[in-house]
N, C-alpha and C positions, 0 to 999 in steps of 0.2 A: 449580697452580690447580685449581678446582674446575670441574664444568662448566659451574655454574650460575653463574662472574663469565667463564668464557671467552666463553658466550653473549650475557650481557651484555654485556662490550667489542665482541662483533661486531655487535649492535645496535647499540651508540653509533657504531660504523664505519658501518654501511650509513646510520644517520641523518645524520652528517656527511658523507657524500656523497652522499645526495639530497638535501642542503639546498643543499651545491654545485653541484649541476646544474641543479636550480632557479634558483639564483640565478643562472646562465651562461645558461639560456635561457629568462630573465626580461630578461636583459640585450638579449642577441641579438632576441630575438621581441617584447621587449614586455608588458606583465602583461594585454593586453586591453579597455585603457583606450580609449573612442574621443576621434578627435580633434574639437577644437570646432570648427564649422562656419563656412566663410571669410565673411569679408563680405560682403554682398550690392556683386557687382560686381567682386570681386578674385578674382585666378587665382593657383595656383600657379607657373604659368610667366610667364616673362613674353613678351609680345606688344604689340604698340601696339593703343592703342585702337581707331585710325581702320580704315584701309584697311589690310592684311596683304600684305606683298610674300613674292617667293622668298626673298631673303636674310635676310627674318625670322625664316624657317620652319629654314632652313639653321640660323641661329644660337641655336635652341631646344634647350635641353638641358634635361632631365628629371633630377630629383632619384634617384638608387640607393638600393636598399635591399638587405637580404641578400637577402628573395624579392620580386627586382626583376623586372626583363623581359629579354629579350635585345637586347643594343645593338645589332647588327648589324643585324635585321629591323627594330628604330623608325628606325636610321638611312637603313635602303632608304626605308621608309614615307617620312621626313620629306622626304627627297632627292626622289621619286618628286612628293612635295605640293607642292614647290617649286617643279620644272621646272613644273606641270601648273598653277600660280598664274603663274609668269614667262609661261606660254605666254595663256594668258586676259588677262593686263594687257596684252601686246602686241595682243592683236587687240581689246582694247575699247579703246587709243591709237589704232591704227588707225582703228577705225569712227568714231570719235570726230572724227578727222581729215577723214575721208570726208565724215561730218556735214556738219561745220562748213565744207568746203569745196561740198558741194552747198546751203550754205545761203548762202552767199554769191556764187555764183550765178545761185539764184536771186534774191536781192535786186538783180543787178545786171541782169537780165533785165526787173525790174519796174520799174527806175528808169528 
């Protein structure tokens, strides 16, 4: 062979694999397209509308990606949001209680 078709088949070599690589981290990464923006009012995760408890927060799982995040550290986070919502609904039950029994109470103070 000559040098001038060796060089060429090595051309056609490195061109079919950067078309391959490409295409691999086309696949993996994405071409750069953005995504189209959610509805006004809808979330990725899901959550209830109303009031947000710990076991909601607990039962929240986030969607992976190759360059995702670390599960370990959002699972501390989520855990840590959890305990810190479970502790705040007990003591606004509580006051809540408190409330309603110093308002009753008073109502029977006035009767």
């Amino acid at each position: 062979m000559t040098r001038v078709g060796t060089a060429l088949i090595y051309l056609i070599v490195v061109g079919a694999v950067a078309a391959v690589l490409f295409g691999l981290s086309a696949v993996v990464f994405g071409r750069g397209e953005e995504l189209a923006p959610l509805a006004p009012g809808a979330t990725p995760t899901r959550l209830p509308a109303g009031v947000v408890e710990g076991e909601d927060v607990r039962e929240l799982r986030f969607p992976q990606a190759v360059r995702g995040y670390r599960m370990a550290e959002v699972d501390w986070v989520l855990d840590r949001l959890a305990d810190e919502l479970d502790r705040a609904g007990a003591e606004r039950d509580g006051l809540l209680a408190r409330l309603a029994e110093l308002e009753s109470v008073t109502t029977e103070r006035e009767t």
